[in-house]
C-alpha positions as CSV (number, residue, x, y, z in Angstrom):
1,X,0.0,0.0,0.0
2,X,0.9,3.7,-0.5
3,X,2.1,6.1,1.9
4,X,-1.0,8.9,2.1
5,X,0.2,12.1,0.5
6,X,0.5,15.7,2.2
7,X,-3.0,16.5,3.5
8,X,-2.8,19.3,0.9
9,X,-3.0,17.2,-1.9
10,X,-5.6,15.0,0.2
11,X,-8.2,17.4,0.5
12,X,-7.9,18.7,-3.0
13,X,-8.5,15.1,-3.9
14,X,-11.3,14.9,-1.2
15,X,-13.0,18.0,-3.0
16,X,-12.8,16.6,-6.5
17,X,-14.4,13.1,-5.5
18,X,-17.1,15.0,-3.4
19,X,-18.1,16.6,-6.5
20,X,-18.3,13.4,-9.1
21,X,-22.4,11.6,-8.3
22,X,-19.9,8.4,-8.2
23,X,-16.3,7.6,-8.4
24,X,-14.6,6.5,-11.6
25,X,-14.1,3.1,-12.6
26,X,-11.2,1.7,-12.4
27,X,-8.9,0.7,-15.4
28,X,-8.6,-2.9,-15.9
29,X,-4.9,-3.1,-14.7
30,X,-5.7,-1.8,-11.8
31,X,-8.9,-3.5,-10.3
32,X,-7.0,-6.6,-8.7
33,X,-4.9,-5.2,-5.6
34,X,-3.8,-6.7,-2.4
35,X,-5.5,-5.0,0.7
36,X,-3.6,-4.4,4.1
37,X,-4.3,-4.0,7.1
38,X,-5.6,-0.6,8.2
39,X,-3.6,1.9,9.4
40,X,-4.4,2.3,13.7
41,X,-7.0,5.0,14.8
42,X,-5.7,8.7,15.7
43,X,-6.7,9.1,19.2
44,X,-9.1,11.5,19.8
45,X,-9.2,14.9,20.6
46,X,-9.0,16.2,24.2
47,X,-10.9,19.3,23.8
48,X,-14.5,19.4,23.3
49,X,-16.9,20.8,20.4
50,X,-19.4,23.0,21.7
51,X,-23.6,20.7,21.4
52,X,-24.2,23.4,18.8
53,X,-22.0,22.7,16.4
54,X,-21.7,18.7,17.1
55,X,-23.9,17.9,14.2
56,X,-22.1,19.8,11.9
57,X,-18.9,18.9,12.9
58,X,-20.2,15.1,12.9
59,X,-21.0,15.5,8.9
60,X,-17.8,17.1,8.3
61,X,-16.3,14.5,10.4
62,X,-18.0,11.6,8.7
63,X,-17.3,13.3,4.9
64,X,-14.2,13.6,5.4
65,X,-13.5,10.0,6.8
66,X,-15.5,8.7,4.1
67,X,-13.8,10.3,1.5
68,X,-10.3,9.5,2.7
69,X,-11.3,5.9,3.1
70,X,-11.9,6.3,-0.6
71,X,-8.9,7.7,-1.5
72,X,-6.9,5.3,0.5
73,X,-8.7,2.3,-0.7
74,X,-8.6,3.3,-4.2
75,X,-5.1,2.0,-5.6
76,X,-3.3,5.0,-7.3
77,X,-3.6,5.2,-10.9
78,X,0.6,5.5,-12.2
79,X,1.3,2.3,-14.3
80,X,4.3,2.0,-12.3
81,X,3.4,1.6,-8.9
82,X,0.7,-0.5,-10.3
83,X,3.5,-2.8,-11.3
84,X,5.2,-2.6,-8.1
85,X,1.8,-3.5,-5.9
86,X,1.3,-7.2,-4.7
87,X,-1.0,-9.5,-5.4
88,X,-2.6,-12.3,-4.0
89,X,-1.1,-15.4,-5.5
90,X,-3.9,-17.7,-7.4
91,X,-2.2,-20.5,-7.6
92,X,-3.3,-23.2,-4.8
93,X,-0.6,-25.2,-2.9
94,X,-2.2,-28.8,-3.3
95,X,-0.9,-31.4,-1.2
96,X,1.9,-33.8,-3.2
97,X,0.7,-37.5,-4.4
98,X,2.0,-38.9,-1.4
99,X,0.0,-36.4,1.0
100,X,-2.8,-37.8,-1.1
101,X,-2.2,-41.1,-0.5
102,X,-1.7,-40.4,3.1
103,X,-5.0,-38.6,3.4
104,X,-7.0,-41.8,1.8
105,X,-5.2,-44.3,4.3
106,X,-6.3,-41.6,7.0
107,X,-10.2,-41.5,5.8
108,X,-10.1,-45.5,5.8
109,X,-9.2,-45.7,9.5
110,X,-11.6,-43.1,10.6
111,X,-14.6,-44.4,9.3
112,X,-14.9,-47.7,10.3
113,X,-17.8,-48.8,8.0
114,X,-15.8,-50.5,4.5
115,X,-18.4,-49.2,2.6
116,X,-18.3,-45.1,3.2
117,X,-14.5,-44.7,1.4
118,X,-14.0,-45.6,-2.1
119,X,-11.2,-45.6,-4.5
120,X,-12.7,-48.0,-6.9
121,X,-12.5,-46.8,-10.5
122,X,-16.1,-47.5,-11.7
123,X,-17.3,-44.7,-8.7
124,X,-14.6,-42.4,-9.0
125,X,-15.6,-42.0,-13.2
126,X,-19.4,-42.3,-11.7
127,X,-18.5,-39.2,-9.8
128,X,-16.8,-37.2,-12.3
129,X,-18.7,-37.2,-15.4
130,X,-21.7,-37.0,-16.5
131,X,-23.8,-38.0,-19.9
132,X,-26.2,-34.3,-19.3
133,X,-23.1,-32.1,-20.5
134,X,-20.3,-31.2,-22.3
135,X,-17.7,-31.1,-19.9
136,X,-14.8,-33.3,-19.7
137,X,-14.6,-35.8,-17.1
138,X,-12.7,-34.9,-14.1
139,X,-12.5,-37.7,-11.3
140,X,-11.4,-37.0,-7.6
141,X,-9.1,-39.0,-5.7
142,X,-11.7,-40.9,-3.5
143,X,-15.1,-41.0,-2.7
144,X,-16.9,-40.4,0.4
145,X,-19.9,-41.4,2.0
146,X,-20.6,-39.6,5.5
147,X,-24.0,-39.9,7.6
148,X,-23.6,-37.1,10.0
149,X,-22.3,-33.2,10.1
150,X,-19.7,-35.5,12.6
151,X,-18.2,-37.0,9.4
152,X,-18.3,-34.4,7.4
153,X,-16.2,-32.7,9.6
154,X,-13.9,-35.4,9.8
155,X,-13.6,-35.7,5.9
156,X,-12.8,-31.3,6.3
157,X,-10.1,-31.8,8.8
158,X,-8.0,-35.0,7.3
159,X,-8.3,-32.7,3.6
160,X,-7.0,-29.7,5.7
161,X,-4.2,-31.3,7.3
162,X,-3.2,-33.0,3.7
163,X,-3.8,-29.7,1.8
164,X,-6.4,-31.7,-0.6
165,X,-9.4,-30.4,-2.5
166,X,-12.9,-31.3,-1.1
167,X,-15.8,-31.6,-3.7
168,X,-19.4,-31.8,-2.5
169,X,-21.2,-33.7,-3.8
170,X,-25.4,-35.0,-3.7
171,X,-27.3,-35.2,-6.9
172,X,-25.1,-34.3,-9.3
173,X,-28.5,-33.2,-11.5
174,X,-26.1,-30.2,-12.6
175,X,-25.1,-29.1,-15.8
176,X,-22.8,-26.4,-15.4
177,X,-20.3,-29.1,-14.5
178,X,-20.5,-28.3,-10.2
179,X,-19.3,-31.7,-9.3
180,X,-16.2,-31.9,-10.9
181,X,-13.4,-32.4,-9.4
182,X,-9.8,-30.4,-10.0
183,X,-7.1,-31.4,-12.7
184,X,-5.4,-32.8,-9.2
185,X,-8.2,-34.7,-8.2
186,X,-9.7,-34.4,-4.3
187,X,-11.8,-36.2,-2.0
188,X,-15.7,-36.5,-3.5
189,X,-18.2,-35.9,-0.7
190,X,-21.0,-37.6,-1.6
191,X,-23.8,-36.5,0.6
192,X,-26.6,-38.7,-0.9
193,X,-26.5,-40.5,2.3
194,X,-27.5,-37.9,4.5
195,X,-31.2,-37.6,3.0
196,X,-33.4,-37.6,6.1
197,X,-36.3,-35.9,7.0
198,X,-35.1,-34.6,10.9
199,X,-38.3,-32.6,11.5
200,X,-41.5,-31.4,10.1
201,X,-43.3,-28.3,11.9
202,X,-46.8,-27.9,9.9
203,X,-48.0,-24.9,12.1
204,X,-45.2,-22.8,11.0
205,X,-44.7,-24.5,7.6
206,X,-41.1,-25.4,7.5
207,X,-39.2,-28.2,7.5
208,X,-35.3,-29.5,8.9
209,X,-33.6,-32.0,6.6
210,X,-30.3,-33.2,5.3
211,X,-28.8,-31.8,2.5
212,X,-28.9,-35.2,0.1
213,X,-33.0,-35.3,0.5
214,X,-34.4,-34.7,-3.2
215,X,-37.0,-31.8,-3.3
216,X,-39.5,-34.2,-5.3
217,X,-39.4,-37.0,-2.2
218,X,-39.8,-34.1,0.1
219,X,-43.4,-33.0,-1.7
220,X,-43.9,-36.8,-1.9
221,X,-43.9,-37.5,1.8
222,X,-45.5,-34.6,2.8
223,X,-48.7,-35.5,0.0
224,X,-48.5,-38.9,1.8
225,X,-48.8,-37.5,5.2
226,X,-51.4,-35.1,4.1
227,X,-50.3,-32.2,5.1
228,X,-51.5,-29.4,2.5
229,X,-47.5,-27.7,2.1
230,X,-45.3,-28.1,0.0
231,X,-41.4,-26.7,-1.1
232,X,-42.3,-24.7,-4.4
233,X,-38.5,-25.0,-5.5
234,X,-38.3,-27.4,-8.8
235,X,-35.1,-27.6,-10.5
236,X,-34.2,-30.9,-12.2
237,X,-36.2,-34.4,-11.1
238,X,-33.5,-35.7,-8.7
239,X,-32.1,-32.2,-7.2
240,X,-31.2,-32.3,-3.7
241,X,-31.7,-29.7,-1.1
242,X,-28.3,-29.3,-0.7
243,X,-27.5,-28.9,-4.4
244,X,-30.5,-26.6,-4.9
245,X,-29.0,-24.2,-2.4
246,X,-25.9,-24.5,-3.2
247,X,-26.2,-23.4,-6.9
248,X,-29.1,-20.7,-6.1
249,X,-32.0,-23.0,-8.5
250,X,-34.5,-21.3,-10.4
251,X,-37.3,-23.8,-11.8
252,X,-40.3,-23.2,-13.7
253,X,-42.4,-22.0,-10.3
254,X,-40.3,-19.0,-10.9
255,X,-42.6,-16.6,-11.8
256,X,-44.6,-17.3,-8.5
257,X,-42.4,-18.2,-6.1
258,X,-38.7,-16.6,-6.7
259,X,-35.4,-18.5,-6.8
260,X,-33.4,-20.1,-4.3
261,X,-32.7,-17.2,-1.7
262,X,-32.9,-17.0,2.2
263,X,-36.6,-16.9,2.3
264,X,-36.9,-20.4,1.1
265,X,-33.7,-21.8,3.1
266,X,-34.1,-20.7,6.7
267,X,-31.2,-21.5,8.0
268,X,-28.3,-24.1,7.6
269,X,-25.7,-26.0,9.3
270,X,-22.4,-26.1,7.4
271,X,-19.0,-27.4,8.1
272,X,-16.4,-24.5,7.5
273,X,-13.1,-25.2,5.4
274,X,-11.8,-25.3,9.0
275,X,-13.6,-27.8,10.0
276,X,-15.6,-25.8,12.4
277,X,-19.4,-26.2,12.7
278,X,-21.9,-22.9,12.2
279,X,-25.9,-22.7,12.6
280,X,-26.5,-19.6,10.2
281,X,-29.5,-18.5,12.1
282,X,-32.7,-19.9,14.2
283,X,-35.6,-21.1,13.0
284,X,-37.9,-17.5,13.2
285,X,-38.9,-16.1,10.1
286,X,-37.6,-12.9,10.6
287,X,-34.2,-11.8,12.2
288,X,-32.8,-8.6,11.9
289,X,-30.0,-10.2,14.4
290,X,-26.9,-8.9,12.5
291,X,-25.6,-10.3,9.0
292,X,-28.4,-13.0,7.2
293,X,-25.2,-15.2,7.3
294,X,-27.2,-17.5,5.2
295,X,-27.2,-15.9,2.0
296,X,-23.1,-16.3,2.2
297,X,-24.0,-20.0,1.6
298,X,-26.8,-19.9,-1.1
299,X,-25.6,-20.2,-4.7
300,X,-21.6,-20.2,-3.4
301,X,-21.5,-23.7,-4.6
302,X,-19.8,-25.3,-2.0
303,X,-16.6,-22.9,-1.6
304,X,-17.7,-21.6,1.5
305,X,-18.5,-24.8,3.5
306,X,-20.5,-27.7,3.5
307,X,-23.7,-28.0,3.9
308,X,-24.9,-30.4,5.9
309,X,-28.2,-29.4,7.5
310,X,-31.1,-27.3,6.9
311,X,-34.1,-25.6,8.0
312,X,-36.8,-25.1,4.5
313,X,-39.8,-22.9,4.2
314,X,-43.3,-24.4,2.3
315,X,-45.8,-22.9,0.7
316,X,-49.4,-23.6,1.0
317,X,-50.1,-26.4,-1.9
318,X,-53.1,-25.3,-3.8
319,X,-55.6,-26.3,-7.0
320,X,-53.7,-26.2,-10.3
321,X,-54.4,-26.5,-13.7
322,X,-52.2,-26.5,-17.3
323,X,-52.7,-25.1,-20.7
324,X,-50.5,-24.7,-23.9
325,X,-51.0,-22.7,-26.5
326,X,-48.9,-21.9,-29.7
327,X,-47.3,-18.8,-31.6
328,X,-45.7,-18.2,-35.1
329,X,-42.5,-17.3,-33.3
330,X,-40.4,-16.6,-29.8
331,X,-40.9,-12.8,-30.1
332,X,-44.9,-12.7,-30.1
333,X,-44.8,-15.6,-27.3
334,X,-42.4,-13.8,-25.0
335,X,-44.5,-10.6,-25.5
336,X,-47.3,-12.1,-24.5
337,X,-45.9,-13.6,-21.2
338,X,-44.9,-9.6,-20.0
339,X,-48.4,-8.9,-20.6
340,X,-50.2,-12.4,-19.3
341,X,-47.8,-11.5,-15.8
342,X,-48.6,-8.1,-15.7
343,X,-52.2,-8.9,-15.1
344,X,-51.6,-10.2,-11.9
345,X,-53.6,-13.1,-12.6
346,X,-52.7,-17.0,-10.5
347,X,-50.3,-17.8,-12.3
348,X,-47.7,-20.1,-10.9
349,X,-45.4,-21.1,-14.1
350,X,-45.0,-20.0,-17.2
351,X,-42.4,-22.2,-20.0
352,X,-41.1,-20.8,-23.4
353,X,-40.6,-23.8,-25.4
354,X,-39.4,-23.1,-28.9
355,X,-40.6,-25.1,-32.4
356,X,-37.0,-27.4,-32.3
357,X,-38.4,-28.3,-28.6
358,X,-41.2,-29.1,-29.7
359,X,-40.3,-31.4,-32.5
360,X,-37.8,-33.1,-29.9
361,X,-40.6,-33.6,-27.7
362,X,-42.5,-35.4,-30.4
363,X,-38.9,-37.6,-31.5
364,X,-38.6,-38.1,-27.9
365,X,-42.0,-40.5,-28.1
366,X,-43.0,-40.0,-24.4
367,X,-45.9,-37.5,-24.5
368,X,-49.6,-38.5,-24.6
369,X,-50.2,-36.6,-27.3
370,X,-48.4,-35.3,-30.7
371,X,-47.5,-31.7,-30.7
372,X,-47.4,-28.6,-33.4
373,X,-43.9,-28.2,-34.0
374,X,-44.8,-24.3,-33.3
375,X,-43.3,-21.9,-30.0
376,X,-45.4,-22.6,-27.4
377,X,-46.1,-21.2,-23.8
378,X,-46.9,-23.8,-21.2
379,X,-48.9,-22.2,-18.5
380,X,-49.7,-23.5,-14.7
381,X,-52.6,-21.7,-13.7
382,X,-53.4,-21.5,-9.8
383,X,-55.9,-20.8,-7.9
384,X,-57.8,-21.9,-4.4
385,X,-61.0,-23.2,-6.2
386,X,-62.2,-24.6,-10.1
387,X,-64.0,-20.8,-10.6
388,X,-61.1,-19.3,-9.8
389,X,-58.7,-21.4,-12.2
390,X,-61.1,-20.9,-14.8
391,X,-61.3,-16.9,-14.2
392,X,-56.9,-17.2,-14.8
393,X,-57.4,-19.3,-17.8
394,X,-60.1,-17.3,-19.4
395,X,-57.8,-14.2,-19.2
396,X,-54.5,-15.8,-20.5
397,X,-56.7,-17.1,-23.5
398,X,-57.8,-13.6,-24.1
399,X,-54.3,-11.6,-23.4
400,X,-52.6,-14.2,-25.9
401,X,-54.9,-14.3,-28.7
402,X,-54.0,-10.8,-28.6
403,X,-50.7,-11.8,-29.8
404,X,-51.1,-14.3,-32.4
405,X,-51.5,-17.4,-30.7
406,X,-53.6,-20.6,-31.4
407,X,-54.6,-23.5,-30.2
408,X,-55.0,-22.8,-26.7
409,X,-55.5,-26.4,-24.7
410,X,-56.6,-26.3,-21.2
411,X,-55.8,-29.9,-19.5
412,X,-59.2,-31.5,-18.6
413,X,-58.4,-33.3,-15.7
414,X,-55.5,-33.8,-13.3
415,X,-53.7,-36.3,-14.9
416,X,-54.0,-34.7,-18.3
417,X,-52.8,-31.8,-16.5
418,X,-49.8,-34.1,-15.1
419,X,-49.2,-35.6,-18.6
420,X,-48.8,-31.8,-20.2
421,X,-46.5,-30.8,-17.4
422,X,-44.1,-33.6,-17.5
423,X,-43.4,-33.1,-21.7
424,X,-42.0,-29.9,-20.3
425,X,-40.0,-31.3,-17.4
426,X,-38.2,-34.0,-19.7
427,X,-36.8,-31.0,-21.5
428,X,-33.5,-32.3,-21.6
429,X,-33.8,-36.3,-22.4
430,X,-36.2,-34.9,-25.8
431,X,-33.7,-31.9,-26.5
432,X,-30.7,-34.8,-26.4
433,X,-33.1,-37.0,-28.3
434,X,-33.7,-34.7,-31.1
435,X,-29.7,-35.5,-32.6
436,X,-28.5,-39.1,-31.3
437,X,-25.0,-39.6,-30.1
438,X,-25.5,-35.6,-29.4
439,X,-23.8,-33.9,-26.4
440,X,-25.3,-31.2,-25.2
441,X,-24.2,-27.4,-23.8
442,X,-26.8,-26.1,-21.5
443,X,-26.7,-22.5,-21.2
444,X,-28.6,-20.3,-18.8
445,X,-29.2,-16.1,-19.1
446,X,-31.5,-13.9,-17.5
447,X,-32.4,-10.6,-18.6
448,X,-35.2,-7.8,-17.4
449,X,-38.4,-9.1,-18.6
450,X,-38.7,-6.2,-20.5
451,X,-35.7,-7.4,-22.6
452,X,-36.4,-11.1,-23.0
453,X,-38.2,-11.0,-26.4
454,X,-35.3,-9.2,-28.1
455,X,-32.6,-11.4,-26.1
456,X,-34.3,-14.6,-27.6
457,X,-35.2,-13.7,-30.8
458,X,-31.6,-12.6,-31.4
459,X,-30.1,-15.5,-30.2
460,X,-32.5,-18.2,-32.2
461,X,-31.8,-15.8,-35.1
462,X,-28.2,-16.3,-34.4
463,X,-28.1,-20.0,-33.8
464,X,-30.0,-20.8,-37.1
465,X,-27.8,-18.5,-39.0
466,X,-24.8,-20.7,-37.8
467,X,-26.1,-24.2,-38.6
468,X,-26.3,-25.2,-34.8
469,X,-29.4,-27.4,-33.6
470,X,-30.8,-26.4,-30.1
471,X,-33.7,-26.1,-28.2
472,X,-35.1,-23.5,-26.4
473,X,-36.9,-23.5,-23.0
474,X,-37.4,-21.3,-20.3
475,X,-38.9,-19.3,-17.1
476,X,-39.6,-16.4,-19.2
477,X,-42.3,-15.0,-16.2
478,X,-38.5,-14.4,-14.9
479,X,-36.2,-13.7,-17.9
480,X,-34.5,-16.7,-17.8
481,X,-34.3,-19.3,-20.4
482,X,-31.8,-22.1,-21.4
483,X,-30.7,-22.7,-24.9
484,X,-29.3,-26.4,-25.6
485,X,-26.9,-26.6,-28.0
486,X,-26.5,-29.7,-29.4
487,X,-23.1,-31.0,-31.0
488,X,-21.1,-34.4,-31.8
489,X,-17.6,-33.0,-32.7
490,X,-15.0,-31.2,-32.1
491,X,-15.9,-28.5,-35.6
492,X,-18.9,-28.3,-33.5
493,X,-18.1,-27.6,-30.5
494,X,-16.2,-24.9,-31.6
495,X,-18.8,-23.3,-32.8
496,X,-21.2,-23.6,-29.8
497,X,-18.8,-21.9,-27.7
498,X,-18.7,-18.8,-29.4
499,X,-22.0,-18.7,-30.0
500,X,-22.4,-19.0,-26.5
501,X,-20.0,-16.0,-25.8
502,X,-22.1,-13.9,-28.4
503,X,-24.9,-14.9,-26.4
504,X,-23.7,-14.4,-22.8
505,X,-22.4,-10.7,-24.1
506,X,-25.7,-10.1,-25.5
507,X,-27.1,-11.1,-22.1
508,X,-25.1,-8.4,-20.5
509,X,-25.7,-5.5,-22.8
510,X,-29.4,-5.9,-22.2
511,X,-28.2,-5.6,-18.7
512,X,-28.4,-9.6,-17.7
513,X,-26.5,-11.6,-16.2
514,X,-25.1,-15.4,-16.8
515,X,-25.0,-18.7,-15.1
């Protein structure tokens, strides 16, 4: 860090930042710095400001801190001293092979069961690849299996003391490649054993579990116990808890019910990298208790800690019903979605499905019934009773005839209603389907609403100009949707990935984001 200048040149550079609405940004060179440790406190003043002018002299006081702490945290801009500054070193000191080795012997006498450590080949490849997505293989060391937070903590401290990667590990339903493990392998933690149900609390509509429990066994048992709640979260069939808040999940109840945030995932017990054990919060709904500690853990992916315990809010499970209807293209559909949400009308979901989806869906041979090969919009319509789901579906009719659509097919019972549904949930089995032998890239963008029709119309456009097959779904109520590229080679391949970059940067001028 810099020695401060002479407080002349401070305050004239106090004065100039005071004016500008926000400070500069930073040139790329110089937005990676190495922070120290601040500089002690002056100690304070003996005399005494007079209770008039206390206030005032507060706000100077606190401008003038303010802006210094600017100035002082802001690296300075000469391309030399730049040069000179350190930074943090990215390269990770892994353990050598024989610290590995040590580390495995180590895990084999601490858990006494045969059965929870594993260096057999035909797991370790089961635990680094995956047929759902184009990443390379990537296999860990060894292969765990604990049954407690006890063990995972265990696992943490034997990888600490061996400097070895750690790679949780439950349903591995992910296609962005979460479960892989390092170049140097690792230990696999593979929570799938810890799926219990600890405790259900029906009055105040939450539930504590382990981290391996799949969300669709979860709204199983609780349908079997009858108890009218249910955990509106719905990634992939076979998602775990864990993994769903670990990767922050959307799903297609989206539009009603968010994404995975602290007001679905109460609390949680993790194991830190230091093998220490942390409850983020209590059970209350509400804490204004200091920092919502949670949040750290949601959507960090497993680089924070493990999780190995948590505490899950329902929602009330009420009447649904489903209807799909079809446009002659992506841009009239997604315009129509802005305006069907806007009503405020029960809707729960709401699918984009483009024409190549479609088709797939019809390859794929599964659905009760043969589709147009058109872009459709698959609506789930909710309501508390039949008058009230046929008010919602009335409506959407109405707001998307508006924009050119046809064929509008309201499910006539519930298992018609399940049967609809599902051809939407195998989205990635038909897409895969639609090209045999195919791998496929799953992408996932988000944009404002607002946006969405231009984002995928562009990117279809650009996809077709280009001669790559995909399919397009996704939680437009949101702005999110997933194009799957398809491809079989190498040539191919090539040319996903940069339509995927030209899609991702399209994402981000319309002010999006990326997965």
């Amino acid at each position: 860090m810099h020695l401060a200048p002479s407080s002349r040149a401070a305050a004239k550079r106090l004065a100039s930042s005071l004016q500008r609405a926000r400070p500069p940004a930073l040139p790329a060179a110089h937005r990676s710095y190495s922070s120290t440790p601040a500089d002690p406190a002056p100690p304070s003043p003996k005399g005494k400001s007079s209770s008039s002018n206390a206030p005032l002299a507060f706000a100077l006081g606190a401008a003038l801190s303010g802006g210094l702490a600017y100035y002082l945290a802001t690296p300075s801009r000469d391309p030399a001293a730049a040069q000179n500054r350190p930074r943090a070193d990215l390269n990770t000191q892994y353990g050598s092979p024989a610290d590995f080795k040590q580390a495995i012997a180590e895990l084999r006498q601490v858990f006494a069961d045969a059965d929870a450590v594993t260096t057999d080949v035909e797991d370790l490849e089961e635990h680094g690849f995956s047929e759902n997505d184009y990443h390379p293989s990537s296999h860990p060391s060894v292969v765990v299996w604990p049954a407690s937070t006890a063990d995972v903590v265990k696992v943490v401290q034997i990888a600490v003391k061996y400097r070895m990667p750690v790679i949780p590990y439950s349903g591995a339903t992910s296609l962005e490649g979460h479960f892989r493990a390092p170049a140097v392998g690792g230990i696999c933690v593979d929570l799938s054993k810890m799926d219990n149900i600890i405790e259900i609390h029906e009055s105040d509509s939450d539930v504590v579990c382990q981290p391996g429990l799949r969300w669709m066994d979860l709204n199983e048992t609780l349908k079997k116990k009858g108890i009218p709640l249910f955990f509106p979260l719905d990634p992939a069939p076979g998602a775990t808890i864990g993994g769903m808040l670990s990767t922050g999940c959307s799903g297609t109840n989206a539009v009603r019910y968010g994404t995975a945030k602290a007001e679905w995932f109460l609390n949680a017990t993790v194991v830190l990298p230091s093998g220490e054990v942390i409850k983020t919060r209590r059970r209350a709904r509400k804490s204004s208790a200091g920092f919502d500690t949670t949040k750290l853990f949601i959507g960090a992916e497993g680089t924070l800690g493990i999780v190995t315990e948590v505490t899950i809010r329902l929602a009330p499970l009420l009447p649904t019903n489903v209807a799909v209807v079809q446009f002659p293209d992506v841009r009239s559909a997604t315009e129509a979605v802005i305006e069907v949400v806007n009503a405020g009308v029960g809707i729960q979901c709401v699918e984009l499905c483009d024409d190549q989806f479609m088709r797939a869906t019809n390859i794929y041979g599964q659905s009760s019934r043969k589709w147009p090969e058109k872009d459709s919009l698959f609506f789930k319509f909710q309501g508390p009773t039949p008058r009230a789901l046929k008010e919602t579906a009335d409506i959407v009719k109405a707001v998307t005839a508006k924009h050119g659509a046809t064929g509008f097919s309201l499910a006539r019972s519930d298992q018609e209603a399940h049967d609809l549904w599902m051809d939407r949930k195998n989205a990635l089995y038909s897409s895969l389907a639609i090209l045999p032998g195919a791998r496929g890239w799953s992408t996932d963008v988000c944009v404002p609403v607002s946006r969405l029709p231009e984002l995928v119309y562009e990117t279809k456009k650009d996809l077709e100009e280009h001669g790559l097959l995909s399919t397009i779904v996704g939680h437009v109520g949101d702005g999110n949707f997933h194009a799957l590229l398809l491809f079989r080679n190498d040539q191919e391949l090539e040319k996903a990935h940069a339509a995927v970059d030209r899609m991702v940067k399209r994402a981000i001028a319309l002010d999006g984001t990326c997965e």
